[in-house]
N, C-alpha and C positions, 0 to 999 in steps of 0.2 A: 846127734845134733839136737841140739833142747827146743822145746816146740814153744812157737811165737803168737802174739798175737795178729792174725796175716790182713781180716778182712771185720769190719765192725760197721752196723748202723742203728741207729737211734729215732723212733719218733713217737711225738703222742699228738692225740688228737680228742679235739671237746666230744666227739660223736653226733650221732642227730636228734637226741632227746633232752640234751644239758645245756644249760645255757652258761656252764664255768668249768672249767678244767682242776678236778681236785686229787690227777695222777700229777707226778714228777718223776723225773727219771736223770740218772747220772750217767754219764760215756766218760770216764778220763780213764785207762788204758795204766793200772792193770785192774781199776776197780769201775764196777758196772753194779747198776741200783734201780729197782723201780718203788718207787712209792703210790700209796692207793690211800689216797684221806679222807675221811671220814668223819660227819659233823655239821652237815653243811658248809656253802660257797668258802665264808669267811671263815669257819674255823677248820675246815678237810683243807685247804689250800694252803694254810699254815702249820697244819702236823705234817702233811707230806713236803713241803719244804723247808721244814726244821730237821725234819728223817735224813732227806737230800745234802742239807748241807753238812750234817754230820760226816756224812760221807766224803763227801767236796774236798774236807777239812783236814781229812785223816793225813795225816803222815806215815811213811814207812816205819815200820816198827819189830823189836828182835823177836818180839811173841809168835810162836805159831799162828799158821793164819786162822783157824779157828779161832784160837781166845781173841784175838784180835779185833774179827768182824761182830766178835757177840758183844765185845766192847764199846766197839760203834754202836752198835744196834742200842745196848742198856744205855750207853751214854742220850741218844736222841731221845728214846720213851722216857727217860727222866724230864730231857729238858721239855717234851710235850704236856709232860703229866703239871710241871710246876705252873707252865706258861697256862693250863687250866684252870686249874685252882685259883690262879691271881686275875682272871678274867673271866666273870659269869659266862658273859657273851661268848665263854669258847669250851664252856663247859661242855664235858662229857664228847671233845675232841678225839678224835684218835685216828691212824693209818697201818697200813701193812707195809712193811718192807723186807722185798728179797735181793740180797746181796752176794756179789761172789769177784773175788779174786783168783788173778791165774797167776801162779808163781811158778817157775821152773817149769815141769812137767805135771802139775797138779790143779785142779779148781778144784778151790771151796766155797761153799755157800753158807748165808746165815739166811733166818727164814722166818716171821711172823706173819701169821694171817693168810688170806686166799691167792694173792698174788703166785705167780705159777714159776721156777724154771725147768725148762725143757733141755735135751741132748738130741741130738741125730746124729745116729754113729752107722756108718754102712747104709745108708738111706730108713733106717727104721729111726723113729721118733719114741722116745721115753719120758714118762714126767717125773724129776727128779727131787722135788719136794711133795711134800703133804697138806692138805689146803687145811687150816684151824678153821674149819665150818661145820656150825650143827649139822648140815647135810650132807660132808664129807664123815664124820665122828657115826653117824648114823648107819652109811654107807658100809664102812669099815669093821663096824660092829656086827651087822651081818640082820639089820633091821628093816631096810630097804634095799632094792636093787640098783643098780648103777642106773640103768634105765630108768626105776621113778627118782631117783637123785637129779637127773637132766632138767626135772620140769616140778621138782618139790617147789610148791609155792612158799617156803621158808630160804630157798637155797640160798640168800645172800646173806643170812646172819654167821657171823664168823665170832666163833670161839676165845679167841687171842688177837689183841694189836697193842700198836705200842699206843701209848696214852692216858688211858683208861683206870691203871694202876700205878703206883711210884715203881716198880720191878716187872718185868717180863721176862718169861722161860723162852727161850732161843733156840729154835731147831738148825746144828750144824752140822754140816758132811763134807768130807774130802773125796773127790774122785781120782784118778789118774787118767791123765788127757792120753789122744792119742791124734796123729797127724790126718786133720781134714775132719775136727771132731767139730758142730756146730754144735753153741748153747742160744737158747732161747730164754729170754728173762721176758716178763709180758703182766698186767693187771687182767681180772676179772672179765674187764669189758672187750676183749679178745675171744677168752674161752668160751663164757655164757653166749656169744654169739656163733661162732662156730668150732666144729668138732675137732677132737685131734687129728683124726684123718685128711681135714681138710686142710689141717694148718701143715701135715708133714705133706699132703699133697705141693703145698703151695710152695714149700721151703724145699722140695725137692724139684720144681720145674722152673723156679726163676734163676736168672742169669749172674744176679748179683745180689749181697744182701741189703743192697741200697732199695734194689727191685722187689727185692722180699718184703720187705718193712714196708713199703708202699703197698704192696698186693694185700697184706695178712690187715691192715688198717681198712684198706677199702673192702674187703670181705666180710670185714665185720661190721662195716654200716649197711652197707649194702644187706645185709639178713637183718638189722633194725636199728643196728647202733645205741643201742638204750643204756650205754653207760662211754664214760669218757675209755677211750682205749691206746693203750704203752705199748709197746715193744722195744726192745733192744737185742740185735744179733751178734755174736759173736763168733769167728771160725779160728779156731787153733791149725797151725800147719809149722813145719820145719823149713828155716832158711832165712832169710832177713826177711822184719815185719813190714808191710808197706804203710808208707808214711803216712800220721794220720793229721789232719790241719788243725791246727792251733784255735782252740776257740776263742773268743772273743772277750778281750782283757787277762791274756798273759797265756803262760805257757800251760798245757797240762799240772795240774794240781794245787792252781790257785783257788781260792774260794768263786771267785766270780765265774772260772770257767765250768761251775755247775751245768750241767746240759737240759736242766728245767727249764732253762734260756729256752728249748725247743717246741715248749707249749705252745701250741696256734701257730705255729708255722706254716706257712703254704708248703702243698705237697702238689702244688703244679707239676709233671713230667717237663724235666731239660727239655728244649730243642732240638728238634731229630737234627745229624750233622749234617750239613751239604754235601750232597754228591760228590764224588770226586770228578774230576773234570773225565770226555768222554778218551780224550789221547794219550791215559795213563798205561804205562806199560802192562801189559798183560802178565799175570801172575802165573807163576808157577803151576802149572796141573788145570789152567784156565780151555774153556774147549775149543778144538780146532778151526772152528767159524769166529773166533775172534780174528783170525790170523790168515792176510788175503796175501797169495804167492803168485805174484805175476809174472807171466812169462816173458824174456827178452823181446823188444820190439825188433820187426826186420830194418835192415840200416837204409833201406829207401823204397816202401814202401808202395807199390802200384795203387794208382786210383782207384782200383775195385776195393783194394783192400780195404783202404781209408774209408770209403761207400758203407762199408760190412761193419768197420767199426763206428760208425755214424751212427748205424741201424741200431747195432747193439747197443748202445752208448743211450739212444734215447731209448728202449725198451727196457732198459737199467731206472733208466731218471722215470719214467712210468712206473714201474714197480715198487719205486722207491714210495712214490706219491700214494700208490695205493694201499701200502701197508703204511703210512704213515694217517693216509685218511682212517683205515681199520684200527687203526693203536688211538687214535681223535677218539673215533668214534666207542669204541671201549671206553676210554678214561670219562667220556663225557654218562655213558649206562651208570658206571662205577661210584660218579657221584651222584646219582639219584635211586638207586633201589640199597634196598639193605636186607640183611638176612641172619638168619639165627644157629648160631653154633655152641662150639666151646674153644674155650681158652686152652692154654697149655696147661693151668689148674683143674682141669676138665669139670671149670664153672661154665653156666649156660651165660653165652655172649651175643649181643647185638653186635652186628658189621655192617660198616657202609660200606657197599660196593657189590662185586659180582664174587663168587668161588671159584676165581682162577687166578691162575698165574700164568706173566709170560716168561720166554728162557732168560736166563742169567738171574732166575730168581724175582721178578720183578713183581710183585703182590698188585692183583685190583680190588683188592680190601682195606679196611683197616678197622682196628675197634674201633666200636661206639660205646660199649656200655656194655659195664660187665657183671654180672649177678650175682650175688650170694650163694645161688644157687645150684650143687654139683648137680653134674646130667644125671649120674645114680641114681638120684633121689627121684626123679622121672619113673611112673610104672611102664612098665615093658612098653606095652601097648599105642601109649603116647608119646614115647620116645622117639621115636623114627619117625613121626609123624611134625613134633615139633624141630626136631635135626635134622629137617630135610632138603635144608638149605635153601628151601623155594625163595624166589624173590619179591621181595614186600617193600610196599611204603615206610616208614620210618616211622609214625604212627602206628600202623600195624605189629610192626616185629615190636616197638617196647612196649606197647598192650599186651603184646602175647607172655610175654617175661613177667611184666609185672603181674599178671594172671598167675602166672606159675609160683610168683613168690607171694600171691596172697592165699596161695594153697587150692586155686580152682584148676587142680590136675584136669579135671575127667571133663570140666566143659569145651565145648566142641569147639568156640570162638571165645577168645576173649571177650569180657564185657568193656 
């Protein structure tokens, strides 16, 4: 059975140091694109949505998909390079774009500049282009180590983009997919924020990739956000694709339905669903205290009896009350202390409420606030002392967090 596109999502975000958005990024199904522009507000916002529409615009074509996407690719760096040279104001323009289509059972990518894509195959994460930066070119050579690469005060100058020149050399590779394979397309301002660990961390403990793209954007502001940050997921699997909605002004592969439409989007979380009501039938493998078996009443009952079930009847309605006062009076703790953990990305987390739970699963927590921050990163010593669940003011627990992410491990209290 030939592998599908099953599960996709898409966002970018200005960050907390930029006051303009100069990533774009494509979603139209089977082509996916990030762009990274470069030049400033008004002319990076224009090479990466010239990159973009390139894209947008493509039509199927008989070429292998390599020549194909390097066609794209030379096609946009021309039309950026031209649109330079005829406007001062946008001179010495230019952007990264990585691209990739899944055809059959195969992606290919094409690749200019720092922009990143990733795979996760069997829960391991791989990065599957080469970033055109002095301090990847450096790395590679065998002049620095990975380690000074992370924190090189050059790291953002990149080697190759489209614009810059009337021709670009095109890095392209074919892979062969396999069922349940996740690609990661993403700009700079994801990576330079957090580490690949933490991103395969993240993309292996979320629910969906809609949730993923939400977690891997908030991760990276939350450690400083200092540049605008894209993501786009994609999951190949066997069997029919699930349907993906129609963006806005026509069907997949109109021009307008470019998905740069998605810059500044709110990334508010949906509304949790309503409970189900509580007299829904009980499920399948649900536990035996759902489930009350009463025994036949006698057919004429003696007054003592009736007495007995009086007694019992309000010893019941007592009970009731008082574990309904004890469930009050939880949920009312729940809303005023809060305490400090981790997430299921095992980032350091504020939570309001208590660390418990009642049966049938019923959480007195909830997040408040999530860090950048993995517990790893925590020395020994201090770890068990900040993850100790104690219950704190809400004031308290995100002084402590924000302490820990201004790098004041070893002081005793928060400032």
């Amino acid at each position: 059975m030939a592998l599908r596109i099953v599960e996709q999502a898409g966002r970018t975000d200005v960050g907390r140091q930029r006051n303009a958005n100069e990533d774009s990024l494509v979603v139209s199904p089977p082509l996916f694109a990030v762009a990274d522009g470069m030049g400033g507000a008004k002319a990076g916002e224009v090479a990466s949505a010239v990159a973009v529409e390139a894209v947008g615009s493509a039509r199927e074509s008989e070429e292998p998909a390599e020549a194909q996407l390097a066609g794209i690719v030379r096609a946009a760096n021309r039309r950026i390079y031209d649109l330079a040279v005829a406007d001062e104001s946008r001179r010495g323009m230019g952007t990264t774009l990585t691209l990739a289509k899944v055809h059959g059972d195969e992606v290919s990518l094409a690749h200019v500049g720092d922009s990143r894509a990733y795979r996760m195959r069997d829960g391991e994460l791989s990065q599957l282009t080469r970033d055109h930066s002095l301090v990847a070119e450096l790395e590679r050579s065998g002049q620095i180590t990975a380690e000074a690469a992370e924190h090189h005060p050059q790291r953002s100058i990149i080697t190759r983009a489209l614009g810059p020149e009337p021709d670009v050399e095109v890095d392209t590779y074919t892979l062969a997919g396999r069922d349940g394979d996740l690609f990661l397309i993403c700009s700079d301002g994801l990576t330079s924020m957090i580490s690949d660990d933490e991103v395969g961390s993240i993309l292996r403990s979320a629910a969906s990739l809609e949730e993923a793209a939400d977690a891997l954007v908030r991760a990276a502001n939350q450690s400083g956000g200092k540049d605008n940050i894209t993501v786009i997921l994609f999951r190949l699997g066997e069997g029919e694709p699930v349907p993906f909605p129609a963006a806005p002004g026509g069907p997949p592969g109109d021009e307008d339905t470019i998905a740069g439409e998605l810059r500044a989007r709110d990334l508010e979380a949906a509304a949790m669903a309503a409970p189900e009501p509580a007299a829904a039938a009980a499920e399948p493998g649900a536990p035996d205290a759902t489930v009350i078996h009463r025994p036949a009443e006698p057919l004429a009952p003696r007054p003592a009896a009736r007495r007995r079930r009086g007694r019992f009847g309000l010893s019941v309605a007592l009970g009731l009350l008082l574990v309904a006062a004890l469930l009050g009076g939880l949920y009312a703790l729940s809303r005023q202390v809060y305490f400090v953990g981790t997430n299921d990305a095992g980032l350091v987390t504020v939570y309001q409420g208590i660390p418990y739970e009642l049966p049938l699963g019923i959480d007195l927590y909830k997040e408040h606030y999530a860090s950048g921050m993995p517990a790893r990163a925590i020395p020994t010593r201090r770890r068990e002392r900040v993850l100790d669940h104690e219950w704190r003011s809400r004031e308290d627990a995100v002084d402590l967090v924000r302490a820990l992410e201004r790098g004041q491990l070893d002081a005793g209290t928060p400032d």
